[in-house]
C-alpha positions in Angstrom: -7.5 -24.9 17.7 -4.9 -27.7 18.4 -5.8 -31.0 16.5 -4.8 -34.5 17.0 -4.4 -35.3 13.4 -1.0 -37.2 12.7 1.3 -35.1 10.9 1.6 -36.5 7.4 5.4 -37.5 6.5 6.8 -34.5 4.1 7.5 -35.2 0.4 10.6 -34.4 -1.6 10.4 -31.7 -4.2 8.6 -34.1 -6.8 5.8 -35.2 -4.2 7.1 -38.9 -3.7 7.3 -39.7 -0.5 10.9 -39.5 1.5 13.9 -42.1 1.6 12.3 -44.2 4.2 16.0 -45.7 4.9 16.9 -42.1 5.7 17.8 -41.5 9.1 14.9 -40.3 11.3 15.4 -37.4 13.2 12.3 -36.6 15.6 11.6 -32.5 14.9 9.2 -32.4 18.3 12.1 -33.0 20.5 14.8 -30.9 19.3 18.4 -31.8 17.7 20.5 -34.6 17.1 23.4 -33.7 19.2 22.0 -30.4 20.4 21.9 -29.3 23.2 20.7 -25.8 23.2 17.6 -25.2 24.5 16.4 -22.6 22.0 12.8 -22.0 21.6 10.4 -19.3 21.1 7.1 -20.1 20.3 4.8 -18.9 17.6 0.9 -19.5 17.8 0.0 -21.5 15.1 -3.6 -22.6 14.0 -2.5 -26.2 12.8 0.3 -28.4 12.3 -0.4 -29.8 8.9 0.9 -29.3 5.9 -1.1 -26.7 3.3 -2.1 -28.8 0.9 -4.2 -30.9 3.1 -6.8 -28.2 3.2 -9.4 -27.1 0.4 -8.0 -24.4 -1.6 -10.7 -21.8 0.1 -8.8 -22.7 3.6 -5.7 -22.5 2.2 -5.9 -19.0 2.1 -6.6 -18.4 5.0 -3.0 -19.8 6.4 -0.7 -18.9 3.8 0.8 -15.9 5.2 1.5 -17.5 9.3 5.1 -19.0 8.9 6.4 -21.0 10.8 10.9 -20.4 11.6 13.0 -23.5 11.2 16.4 -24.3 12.0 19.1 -25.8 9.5 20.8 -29.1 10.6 24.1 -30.5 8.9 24.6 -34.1 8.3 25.7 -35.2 11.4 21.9 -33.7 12.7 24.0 -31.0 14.6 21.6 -27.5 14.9 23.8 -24.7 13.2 21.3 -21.7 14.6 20.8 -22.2 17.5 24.7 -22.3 19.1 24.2 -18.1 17.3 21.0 -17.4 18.8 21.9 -18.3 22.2 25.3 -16.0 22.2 22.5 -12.9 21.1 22.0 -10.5 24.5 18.7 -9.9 25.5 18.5 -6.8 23.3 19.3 -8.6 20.6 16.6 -11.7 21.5 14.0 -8.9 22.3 14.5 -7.1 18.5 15.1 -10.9 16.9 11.5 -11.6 18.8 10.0 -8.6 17.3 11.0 -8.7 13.8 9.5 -12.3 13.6 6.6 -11.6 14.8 5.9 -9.1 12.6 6.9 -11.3 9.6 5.0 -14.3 10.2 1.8 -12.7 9.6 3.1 -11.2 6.0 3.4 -12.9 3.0 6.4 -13.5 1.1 5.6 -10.4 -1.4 5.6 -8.5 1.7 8.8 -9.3 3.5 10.8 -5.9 2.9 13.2 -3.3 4.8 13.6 -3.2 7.5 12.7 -7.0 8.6 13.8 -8.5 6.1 14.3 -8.4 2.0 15.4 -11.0 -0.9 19.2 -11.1 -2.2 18.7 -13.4 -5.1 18.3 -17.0 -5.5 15.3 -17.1 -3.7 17.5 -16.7 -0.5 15.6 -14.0 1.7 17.4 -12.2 5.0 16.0 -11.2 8.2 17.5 -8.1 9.5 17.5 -7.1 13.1 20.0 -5.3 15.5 21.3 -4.9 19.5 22.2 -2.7 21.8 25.6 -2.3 20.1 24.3 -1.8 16.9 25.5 -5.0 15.3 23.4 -5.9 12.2 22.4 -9.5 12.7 21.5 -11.3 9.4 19.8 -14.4 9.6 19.5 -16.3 6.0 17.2 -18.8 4.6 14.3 -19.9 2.1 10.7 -20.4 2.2 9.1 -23.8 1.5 5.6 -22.5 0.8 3.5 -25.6 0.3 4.6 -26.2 4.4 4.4 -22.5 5.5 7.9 -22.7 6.2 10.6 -20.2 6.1 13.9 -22.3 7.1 16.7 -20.5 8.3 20.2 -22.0 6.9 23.0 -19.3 8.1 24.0 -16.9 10.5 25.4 -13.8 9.4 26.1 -10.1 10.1 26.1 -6.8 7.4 29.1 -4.0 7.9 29.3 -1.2 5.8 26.4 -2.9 3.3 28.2 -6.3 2.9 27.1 -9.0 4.0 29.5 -11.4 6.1 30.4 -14.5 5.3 30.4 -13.2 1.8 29.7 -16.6 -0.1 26.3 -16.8 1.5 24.2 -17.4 -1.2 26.7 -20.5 -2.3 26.2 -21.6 1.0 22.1 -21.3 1.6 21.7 -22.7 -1.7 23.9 -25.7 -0.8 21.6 -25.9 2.8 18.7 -25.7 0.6 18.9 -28.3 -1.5 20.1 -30.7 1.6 16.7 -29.6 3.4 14.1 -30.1 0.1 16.0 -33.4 -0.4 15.9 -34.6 3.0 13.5 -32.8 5.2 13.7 -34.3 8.3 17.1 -34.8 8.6 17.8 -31.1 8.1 15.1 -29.5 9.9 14.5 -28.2 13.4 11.6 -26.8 14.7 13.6 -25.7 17.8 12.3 -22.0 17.4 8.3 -23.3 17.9 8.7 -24.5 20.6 9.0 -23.2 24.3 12.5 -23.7 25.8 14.8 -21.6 28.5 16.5 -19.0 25.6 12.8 -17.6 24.9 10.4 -18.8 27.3 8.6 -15.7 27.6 7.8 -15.2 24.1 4.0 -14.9 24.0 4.9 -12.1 27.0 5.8 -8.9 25.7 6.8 -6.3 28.2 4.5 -4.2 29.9 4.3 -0.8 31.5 4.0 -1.1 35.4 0.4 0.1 36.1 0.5 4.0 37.9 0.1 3.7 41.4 -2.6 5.9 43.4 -0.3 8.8 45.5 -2.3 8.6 48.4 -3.5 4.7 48.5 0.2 2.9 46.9 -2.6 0.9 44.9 -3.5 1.4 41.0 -6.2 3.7 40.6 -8.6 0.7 39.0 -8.2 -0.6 42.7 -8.6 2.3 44.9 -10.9 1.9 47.4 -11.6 -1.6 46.7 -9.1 -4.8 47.9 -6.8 -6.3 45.6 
């Protein structure tokens, strides 16, 4: 059930509140110097953060994630330009494997979806039609149900490409726990032209009646 409760502002790592001279960057509307339209949206049962719940809520939400994008300093999304080069294989597999790892705690991300490669950096796996292994790396911010994505990768041969990924996501990290809403996107929740039928899975075309041209549920009867 959507609410109309105002967001409350996100809190640094020590739960004060954020550098209100820092510069705002408005999450619902996409990048700062962006201009992919990337989006693929997850059903969600509310927009506020955990711990404004009573613990017995709580866990009842702690396994649906939400996907975030990292942004650099400049506010410039470094996902999505990766996301939107992926074929439709690839966005149909990328679509899949989220879905299945929203609903699973962080425990429970493991091969083939996804598994942890130290540092509390965790990586989603999923492939296309060329059998390229797309990586996608990142970290979970529990307390906001969060699981930010901070760098694009692929794996060849079991490496991992760029090789200094852990350097870097730990780096991206720290920028998004220290400034939240200069460094995160939540381009992937919402509805956009790369993904706009992501609540819409394929499905089979119904068998049509030999004799009539119509599906046998219709036979006999007008459409």
């Amino acid at each position: 059930m959507a609410t109309n409760l105002e967001k409350p502002r996100p809190t640094d790592p020590v739960g004060t509140l954020a550098d209100p001279n820092e510069q705002a960057f408005d999450n619902t509307k996409g990048c700062n110097n962006c201009s992919y339209a990337v989006g693929f949206p997850i059903p969600l049962l509310v927009t506020l953060p955990i711990q404004s719940y009573p613990n017995s809520f709580r866990m009842s939400l702690i396994e649906n994630w939400k996907f975030l994008c990292y942004r650099n300093a400049s506010g410039k999304n470094q996902i999505a330009p990766h996301l939107a080069r992926l074929s439709k294989s690839g966005i149909m597999k990328l679509r899949r494997t989220l879905e299945h790892l929203q609903v699973k705690p962080q425990t429970a991300w493991s091969r083939p979806q996804a598994s942890p490669t130290g540092n509390n950096i965790y990586v989603i796996h999923f492939t296309d039609e060329n059998r390229t292994h797309h990586r996608l790396f990142g970290h979970h911010e529990i307390t906001f149900q969060e699981f930010v994505i901070t760098l694009c990768g692929v794996e060849k041969d079991g490496k991992y490409a760029p090789a200094d990924y852990i350097s870097i996501c730990t780096d991206r990290k720290c920028e998004c726990l220290a400034a939240p809403r200069k460094h995160k996107c939540s381009c992937l929740e919402r509805g956009d032209a790369l993904f706009p039928d992501w609540q819409t899975l394929p499905t089979k075309k119904p068998r049509l009646d030999a004799r009539s041209g119509r599906p046998p549920s219709l036979h006999g009867r007008e459409r």
